[in-house]
Every structure is written in structure tokens, then in C-alpha cells.
VEXMI-250714 format. One record per residue (C-alpha): z, y, x negated. Coordinates in pm, 1 decimal, m for minus. Layout:
<z Z	y Y	x X>
...
This chain:
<z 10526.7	y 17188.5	x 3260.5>
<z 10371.9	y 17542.5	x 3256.6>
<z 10719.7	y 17684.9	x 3064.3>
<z 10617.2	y 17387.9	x 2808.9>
<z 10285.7	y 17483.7	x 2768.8>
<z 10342.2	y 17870.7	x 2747.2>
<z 10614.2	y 17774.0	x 2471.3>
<z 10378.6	y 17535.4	x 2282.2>
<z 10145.7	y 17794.5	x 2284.2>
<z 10321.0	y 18044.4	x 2179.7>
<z 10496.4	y 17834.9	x 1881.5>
<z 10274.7	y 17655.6	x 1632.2>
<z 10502.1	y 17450.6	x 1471.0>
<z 10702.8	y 17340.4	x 1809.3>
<z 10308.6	y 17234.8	x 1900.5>
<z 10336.7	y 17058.5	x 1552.7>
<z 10666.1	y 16894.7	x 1637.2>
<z 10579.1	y 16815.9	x 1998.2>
<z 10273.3	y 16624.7	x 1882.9>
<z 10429.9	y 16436.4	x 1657.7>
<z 10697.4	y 16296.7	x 1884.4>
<z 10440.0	y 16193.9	x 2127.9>
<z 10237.8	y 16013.0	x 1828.6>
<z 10542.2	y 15833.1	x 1751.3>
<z 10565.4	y 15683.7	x 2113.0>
<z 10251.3	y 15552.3	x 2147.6>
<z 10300.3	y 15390.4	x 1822.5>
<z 10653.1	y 15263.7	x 1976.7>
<z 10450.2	y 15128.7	x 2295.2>
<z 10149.4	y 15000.8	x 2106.2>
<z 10413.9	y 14799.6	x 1859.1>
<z 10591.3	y 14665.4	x 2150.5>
<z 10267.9	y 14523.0	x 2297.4>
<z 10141.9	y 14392.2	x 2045.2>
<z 10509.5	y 14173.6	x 1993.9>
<z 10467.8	y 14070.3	x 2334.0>
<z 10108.4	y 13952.6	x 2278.2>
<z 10247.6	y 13765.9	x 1984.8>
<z 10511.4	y 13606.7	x 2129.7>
<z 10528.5	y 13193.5	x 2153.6>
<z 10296.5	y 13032.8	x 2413.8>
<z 10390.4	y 12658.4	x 2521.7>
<z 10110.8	y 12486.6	x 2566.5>
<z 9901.2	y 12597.0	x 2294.8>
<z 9950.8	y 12312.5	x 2061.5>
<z 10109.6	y 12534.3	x 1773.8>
<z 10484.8	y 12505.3	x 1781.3>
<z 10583.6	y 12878.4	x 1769.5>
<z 10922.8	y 13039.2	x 1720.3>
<z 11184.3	y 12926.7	x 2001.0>
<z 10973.7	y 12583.4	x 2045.7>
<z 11132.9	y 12272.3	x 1951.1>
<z 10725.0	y 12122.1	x 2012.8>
<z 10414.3	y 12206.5	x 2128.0>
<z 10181.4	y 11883.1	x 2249.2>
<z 9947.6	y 12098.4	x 2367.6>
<z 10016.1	y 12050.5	x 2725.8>
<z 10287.7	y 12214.5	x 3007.6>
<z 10396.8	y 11873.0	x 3125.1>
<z 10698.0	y 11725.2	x 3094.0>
<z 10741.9	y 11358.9	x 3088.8>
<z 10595.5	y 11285.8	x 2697.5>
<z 10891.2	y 11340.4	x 2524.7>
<z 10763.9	y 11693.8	x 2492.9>
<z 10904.3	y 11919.2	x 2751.9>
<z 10713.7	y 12184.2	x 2969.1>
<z 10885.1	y 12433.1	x 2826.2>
<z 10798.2	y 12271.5	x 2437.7>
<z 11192.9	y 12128.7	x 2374.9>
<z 11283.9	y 11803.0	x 2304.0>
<z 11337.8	y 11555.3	x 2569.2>
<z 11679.7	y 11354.8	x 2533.5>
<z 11658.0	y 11030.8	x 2380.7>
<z 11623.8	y 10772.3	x 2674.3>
<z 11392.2	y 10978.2	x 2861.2>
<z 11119.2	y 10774.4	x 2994.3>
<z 10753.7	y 10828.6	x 2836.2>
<z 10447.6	y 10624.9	x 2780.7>
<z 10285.3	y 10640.2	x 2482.1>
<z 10057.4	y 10361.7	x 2440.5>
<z 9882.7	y 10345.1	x 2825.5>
<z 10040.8	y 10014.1	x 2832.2>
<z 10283.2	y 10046.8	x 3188.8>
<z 10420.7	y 9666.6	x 3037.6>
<z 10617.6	y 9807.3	x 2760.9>
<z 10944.8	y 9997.1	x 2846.8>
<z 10916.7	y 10295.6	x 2616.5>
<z 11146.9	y 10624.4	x 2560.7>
<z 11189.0	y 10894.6	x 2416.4>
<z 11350.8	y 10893.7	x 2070.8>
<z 11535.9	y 11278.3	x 2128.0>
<z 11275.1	y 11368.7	x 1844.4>
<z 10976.2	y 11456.0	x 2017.7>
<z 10856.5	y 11080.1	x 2006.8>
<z 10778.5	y 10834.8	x 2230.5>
<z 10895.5	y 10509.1	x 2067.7>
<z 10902.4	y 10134.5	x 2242.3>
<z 11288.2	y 10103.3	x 2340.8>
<z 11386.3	y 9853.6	x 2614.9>
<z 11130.5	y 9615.7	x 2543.6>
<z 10862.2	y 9492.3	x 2780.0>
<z 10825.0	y 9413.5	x 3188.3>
<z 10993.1	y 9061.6	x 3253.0>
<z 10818.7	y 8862.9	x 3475.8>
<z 10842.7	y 8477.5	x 3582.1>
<z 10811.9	y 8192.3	x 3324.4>
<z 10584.2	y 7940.5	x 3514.8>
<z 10745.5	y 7601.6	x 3520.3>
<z 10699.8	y 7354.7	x 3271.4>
<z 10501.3	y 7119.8	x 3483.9>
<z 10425.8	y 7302.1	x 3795.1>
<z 10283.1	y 7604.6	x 3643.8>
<z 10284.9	y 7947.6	x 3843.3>
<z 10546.9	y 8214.5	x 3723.7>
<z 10372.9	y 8557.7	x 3714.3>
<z 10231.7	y 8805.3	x 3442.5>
<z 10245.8	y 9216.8	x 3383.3>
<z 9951.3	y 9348.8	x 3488.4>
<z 9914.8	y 9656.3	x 3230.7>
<z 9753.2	y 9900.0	x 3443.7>
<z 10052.3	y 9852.8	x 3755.4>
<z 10316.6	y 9724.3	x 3560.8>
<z 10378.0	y 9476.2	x 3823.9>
<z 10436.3	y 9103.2	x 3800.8>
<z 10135.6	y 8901.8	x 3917.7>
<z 10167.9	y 8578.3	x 4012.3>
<z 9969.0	y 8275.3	x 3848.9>
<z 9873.2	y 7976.3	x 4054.8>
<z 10068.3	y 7684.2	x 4020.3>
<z 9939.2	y 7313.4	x 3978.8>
<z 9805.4	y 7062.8	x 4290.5>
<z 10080.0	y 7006.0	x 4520.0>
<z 10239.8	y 6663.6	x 4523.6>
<z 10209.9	y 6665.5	x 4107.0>
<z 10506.1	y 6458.0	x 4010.5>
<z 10793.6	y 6722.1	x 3864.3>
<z 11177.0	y 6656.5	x 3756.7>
<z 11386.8	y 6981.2	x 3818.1>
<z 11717.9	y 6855.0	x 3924.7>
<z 11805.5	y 6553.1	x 3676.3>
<z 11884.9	y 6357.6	x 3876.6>
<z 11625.7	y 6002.9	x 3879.6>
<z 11702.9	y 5899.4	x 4260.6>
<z 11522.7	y 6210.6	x 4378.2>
<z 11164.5	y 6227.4	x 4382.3>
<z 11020.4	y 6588.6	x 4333.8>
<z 10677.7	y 6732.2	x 4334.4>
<z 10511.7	y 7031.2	x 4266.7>
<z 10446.8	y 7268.8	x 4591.7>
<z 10127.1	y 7423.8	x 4452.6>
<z 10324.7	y 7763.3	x 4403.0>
<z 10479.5	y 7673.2	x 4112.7>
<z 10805.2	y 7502.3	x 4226.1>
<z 10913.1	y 7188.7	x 4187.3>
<z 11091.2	y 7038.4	x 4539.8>
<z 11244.8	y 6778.5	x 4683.6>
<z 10973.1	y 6522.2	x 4850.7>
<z 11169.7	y 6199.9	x 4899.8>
<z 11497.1	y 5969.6	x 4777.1>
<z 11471.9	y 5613.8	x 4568.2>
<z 11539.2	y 5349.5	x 4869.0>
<z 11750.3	y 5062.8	x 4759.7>
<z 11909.2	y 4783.1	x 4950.7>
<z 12150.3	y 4831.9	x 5227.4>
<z 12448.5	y 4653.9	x 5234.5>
<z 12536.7	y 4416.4	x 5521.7>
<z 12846.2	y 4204.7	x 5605.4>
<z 12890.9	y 3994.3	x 5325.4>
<z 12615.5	y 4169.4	x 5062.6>
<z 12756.8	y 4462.8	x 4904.4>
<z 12369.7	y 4596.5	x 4861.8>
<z 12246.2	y 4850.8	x 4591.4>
<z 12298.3	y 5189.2	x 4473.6>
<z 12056.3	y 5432.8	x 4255.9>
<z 12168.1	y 5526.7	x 3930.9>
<z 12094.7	y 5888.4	x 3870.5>
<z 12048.9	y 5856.4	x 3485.3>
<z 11787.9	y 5597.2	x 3578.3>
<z 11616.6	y 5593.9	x 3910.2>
<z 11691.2	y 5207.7	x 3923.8>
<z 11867.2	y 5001.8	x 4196.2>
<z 12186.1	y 4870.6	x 4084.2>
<z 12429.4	y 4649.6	x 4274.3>
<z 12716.8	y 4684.3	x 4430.7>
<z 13022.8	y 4433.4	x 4482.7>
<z 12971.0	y 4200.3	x 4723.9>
<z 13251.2	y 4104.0	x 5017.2>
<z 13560.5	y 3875.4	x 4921.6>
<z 13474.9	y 3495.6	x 4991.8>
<z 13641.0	y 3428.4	x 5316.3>
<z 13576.9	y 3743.4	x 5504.9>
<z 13462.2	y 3697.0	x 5815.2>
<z 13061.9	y 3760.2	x 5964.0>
<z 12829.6	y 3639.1	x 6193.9>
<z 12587.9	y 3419.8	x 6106.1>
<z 12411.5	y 3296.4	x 6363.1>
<z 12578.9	y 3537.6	x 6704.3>
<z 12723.3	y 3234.3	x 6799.3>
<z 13088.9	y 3305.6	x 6900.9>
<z 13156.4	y 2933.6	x 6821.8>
<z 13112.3	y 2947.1	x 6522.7>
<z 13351.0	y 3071.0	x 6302.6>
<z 13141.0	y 3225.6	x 6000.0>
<z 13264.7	y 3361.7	x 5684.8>
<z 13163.9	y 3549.0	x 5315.5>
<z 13080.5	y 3304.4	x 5028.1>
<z 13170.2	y 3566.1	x 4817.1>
<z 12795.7	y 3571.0	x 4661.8>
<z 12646.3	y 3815.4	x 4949.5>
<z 12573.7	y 3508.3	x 5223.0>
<z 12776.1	y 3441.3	x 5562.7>
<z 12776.8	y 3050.0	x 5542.4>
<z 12855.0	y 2884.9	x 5846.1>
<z 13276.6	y 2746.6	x 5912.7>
<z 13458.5	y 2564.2	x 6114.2>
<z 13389.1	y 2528.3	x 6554.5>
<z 13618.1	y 2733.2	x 6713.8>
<z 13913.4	y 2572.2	x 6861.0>
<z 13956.0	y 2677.6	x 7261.0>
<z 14230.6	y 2448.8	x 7356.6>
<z 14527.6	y 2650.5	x 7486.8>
<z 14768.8	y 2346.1	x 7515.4>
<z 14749.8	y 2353.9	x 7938.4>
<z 14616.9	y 2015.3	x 8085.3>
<z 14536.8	y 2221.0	x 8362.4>
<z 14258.8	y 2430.0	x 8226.4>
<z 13896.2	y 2276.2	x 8147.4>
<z 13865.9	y 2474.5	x 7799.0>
<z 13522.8	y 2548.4	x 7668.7>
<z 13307.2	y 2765.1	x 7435.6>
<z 13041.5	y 3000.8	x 7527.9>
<z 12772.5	y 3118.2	x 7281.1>
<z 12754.4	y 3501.8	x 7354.4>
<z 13156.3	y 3531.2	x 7551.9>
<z 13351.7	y 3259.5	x 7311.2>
<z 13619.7	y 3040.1	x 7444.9>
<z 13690.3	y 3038.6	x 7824.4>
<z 13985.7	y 2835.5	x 8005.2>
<z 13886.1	y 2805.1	x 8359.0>
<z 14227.8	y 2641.9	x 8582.6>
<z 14135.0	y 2304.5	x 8675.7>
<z 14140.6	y 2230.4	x 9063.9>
<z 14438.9	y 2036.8	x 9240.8>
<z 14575.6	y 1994.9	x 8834.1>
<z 14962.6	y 1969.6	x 8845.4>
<z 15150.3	y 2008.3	x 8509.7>
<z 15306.9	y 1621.3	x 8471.7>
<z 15731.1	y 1616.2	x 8432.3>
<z 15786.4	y 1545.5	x 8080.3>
<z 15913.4	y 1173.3	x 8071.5>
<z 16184.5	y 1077.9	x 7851.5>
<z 16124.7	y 779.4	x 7597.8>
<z 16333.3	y 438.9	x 7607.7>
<z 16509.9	y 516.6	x 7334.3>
<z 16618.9	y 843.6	x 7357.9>
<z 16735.4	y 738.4	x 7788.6>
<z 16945.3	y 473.9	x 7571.9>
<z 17137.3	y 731.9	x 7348.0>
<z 17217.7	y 947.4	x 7641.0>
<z 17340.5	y 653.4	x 7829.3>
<z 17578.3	y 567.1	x 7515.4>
<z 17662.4	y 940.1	x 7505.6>
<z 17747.0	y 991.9	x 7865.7>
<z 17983.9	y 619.4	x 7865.3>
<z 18130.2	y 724.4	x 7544.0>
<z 18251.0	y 1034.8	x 7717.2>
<z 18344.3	y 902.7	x 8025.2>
<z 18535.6	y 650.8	x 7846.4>
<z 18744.8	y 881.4	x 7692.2>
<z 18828.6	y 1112.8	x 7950.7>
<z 18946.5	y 809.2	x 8125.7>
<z 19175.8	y 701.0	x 7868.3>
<z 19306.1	y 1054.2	x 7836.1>
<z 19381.2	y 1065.6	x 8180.5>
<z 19610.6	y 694.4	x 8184.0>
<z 19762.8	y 725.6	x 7876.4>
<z 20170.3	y 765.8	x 7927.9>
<z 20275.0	y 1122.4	x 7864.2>
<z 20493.8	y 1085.6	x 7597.6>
């Protein structure tokens, strides 16, 4: 530094020269700050060189990225405070409604309920539904009864009741398209029931849905040694009768004369057979 000095001093126009080079670098240093101080700055709301935008802001999420570029298209934004709308980013700088808006329950048509967007949440809220046990329809079909629950659904309370068949009557059936009773067919005519629980009797279909009383029913078993009889609840019974002894089957007149013909006429014959000359 001293050798420098000596030299400068010692030489005007090196001084000159020397003075002029160091001018020159602070003008080099001073130019380069003064680029760097005018460089871009995201944030600032002026969109600067190297900035796609500049909203003024170093937040991401508004379709305007923290470092001021584009967000893709798709991105998710809000734009309008509203958290029911579904809105994106249009790859532009712009937040634009895209998907639509927050779905939420329809409320039945009678029993009410179903839910709305609540703006400020963008949550589904649920309404309340009509009294419970307001008449509904939900499942088309007439032989159910429905009602509302007071939540907005329509359930199941009770069935139609028809008639229930029985031996002889076929009873009813609900219709669905209606709700009405309907018959069905009713038993053959001659199939059997029980009218009255009397096992005597022997009951049967008319054919028309009654059990008309028939005919007694017949106990005899063809033995003259049983005492046959009918009881109400157990039917026929055919008790052995005391001391009874089957009788021998007698033979009519008639047929004793025929067998005594029959028995002559062969005897008759064997006889003659048995004189006759052999020849």
C-alpha cells in the first residue's frame, strides 16, 4: 500500500488513471444496487417483470400464487365469500365458479326435512321435517301405510288388514295398485270342514265360502259283536259286546236243495260207472 502511494505520488497521471478506475467501480457498485432495488417485488400489487400476477398479497390459494404465477386451472379458490359455490381457478389468474354448488338433501315431498348449505360453513344443515304420523306414500305400494317420522322420512307404520281365509272361504287379499280388499277363490264344493266339532257329522264346502252340514257318520263295522257308536269329540267307537258269539251262517232251503241234487247226481253216476260191463 505504501509502494502504491509512493508511486501515485510520484506519477501524476498514474494518480489520474488510478482515480479514475476507482470512480468507475463505485459507479459499477452503485448501478448494481440500484438494479437490485429495482427488481420485481410480489406482493406489491404491480405485476413486475418475471410475475405472471401481482394481487397484492403473498398468499397462495386465490388463483394468484405467493410467488405472483398463475395457479393451474382446477385449483381451488373462493372468490365470492360464498363457501356454497365450488369455484376454481381458471389457469388465468381468475377465480371463476366451476363445479357448481354444495349438494345437500332435497326434503321430501310431503315429509319435509332434507338440509340446506349454510354459506359461511359450507355444510349441509338440516331442516325440520313435518309432525310425525303425517300420512306419506314412499314405496307405491297401497297395502302399506306410511307416515312421516318428524325427520323428514317417510316409514313404514302399519299393513291394510283384510280377511283371513278359513276352511271353506278363500278370504281377501290387498291389491297394491289400490289399497282395497279383494277376494280370493273360495274351496271346491265338497271339500271337507268342520262345522260344528262334531266328529259325527260329516261337514263339507258349499263351494260359496260356508261348511254346510252332511251326512251322520256311519260307525257300523259289519261285526254283530260290537255295540258301534259315535262320540262327539273321539268319533266312532266299536266296543266288543259281552258273551256275543258270531252266529254259523245258515244255508237257505233252496240252495240245501241244489246241493242235495248235486251231490245224488254225482253219486249216481259214479255208481253207474262202477257196474257198467267193461266192454
Amino acid at each position: 500500500m505504501a509502494d502504491a502511494a509512493r508511486r501515485l505520488s510520484e506519477d501524476p497521471r498514474s494518480t489520474s488513471v488510478m482515480l479514475t478506475v476507482l470512480f468507475v467501480t463505485l459507479l459499477g457498485v452503485w448501478s448494481t444496487s440500484t438494479e437490485a432495488a429495482a427488481q420485481s417485488i410480489c406482493g406489491n400489487g404491480t405485476v413486475e417483470s418475471g410475475e405472471d400476477c401481482d394481487d397484492g398479497n403473498a398468499i397462495g390459494g386465490d388463483c394468484c400464487s405467493a410467488t405472483c404465477q398463475y395457479e393451474v386451472a382446477g385449483a381451488s379458490c373462493n372468490d365470492d365469500a360464498d363457501l356454497c359455490t365450488i369455484d376454481e381457478c381458471d389457469g388465468a389468474g381468475s377465480c371463476v365458479i366451476g363445479l357448481g354448488n354444495v349438494t345437500c338433501d332435497a326434503p321430501h315431498p310431503v315429509c319435509g326435512g332434507g338440509a340446506f348449505c349454510n354459506s359461511g360453513t359450507g355444510a349441509c344443515d338440516p331442516l325440520p321435517g313435518v309432525p310425525a304420523g303425517t300420512s306419506c306414500e314412499d314405496d307405491g305400494d297401497l297395502c302399506t301405510i306410511d307416515e312421516c317420522d318428524g325427520a323428514g322420512n317417510c316409514v313404514l307404520a302399519s299393513e291394510v288388514s283384510c280377511q283371513l281365509p278359513d276352511e271353506c272361504d278363500g278370504g281377501q287379499s290387498c291389491s297394491p295398485g289400490t289399497g282395497a280388499c279383494v277376494a280370493n277363490p273360495d274351496a271346491a264344493s265338497g271339500t271337507p270342514c268342520n262345522l260344528d266339532a262334531d266328529q259325527c257329522t260329516v261337514d263339507e264346502c258349499d263351494g260359496s265360502g260356508s261348511c254346510v252340514a252332511g251326512a251322520l257318520l256311519d260307525c257300523d263295522d259289519g261285526d254283530a259283536c260290537t255295540a258301534d257308536s259315535c262320540d262327539a269329540i273321539t268319533g266312532c267307537a266299536n266296543d266288543p259286546i259281552p258273551g256275543c258269539e258270531a252266529a254259523v251262517p245258515s244255508v237257505a232251503p233252496m240252495g240245501l236243495a241244489l246241493l242235495t241234487v248235486q251231490v245224488l247226481v254225482v253219486g249216481g253216476i259214479a255208481l253207474w260207472r262202477k257196474r257198467r260191463p267193461d266192454s
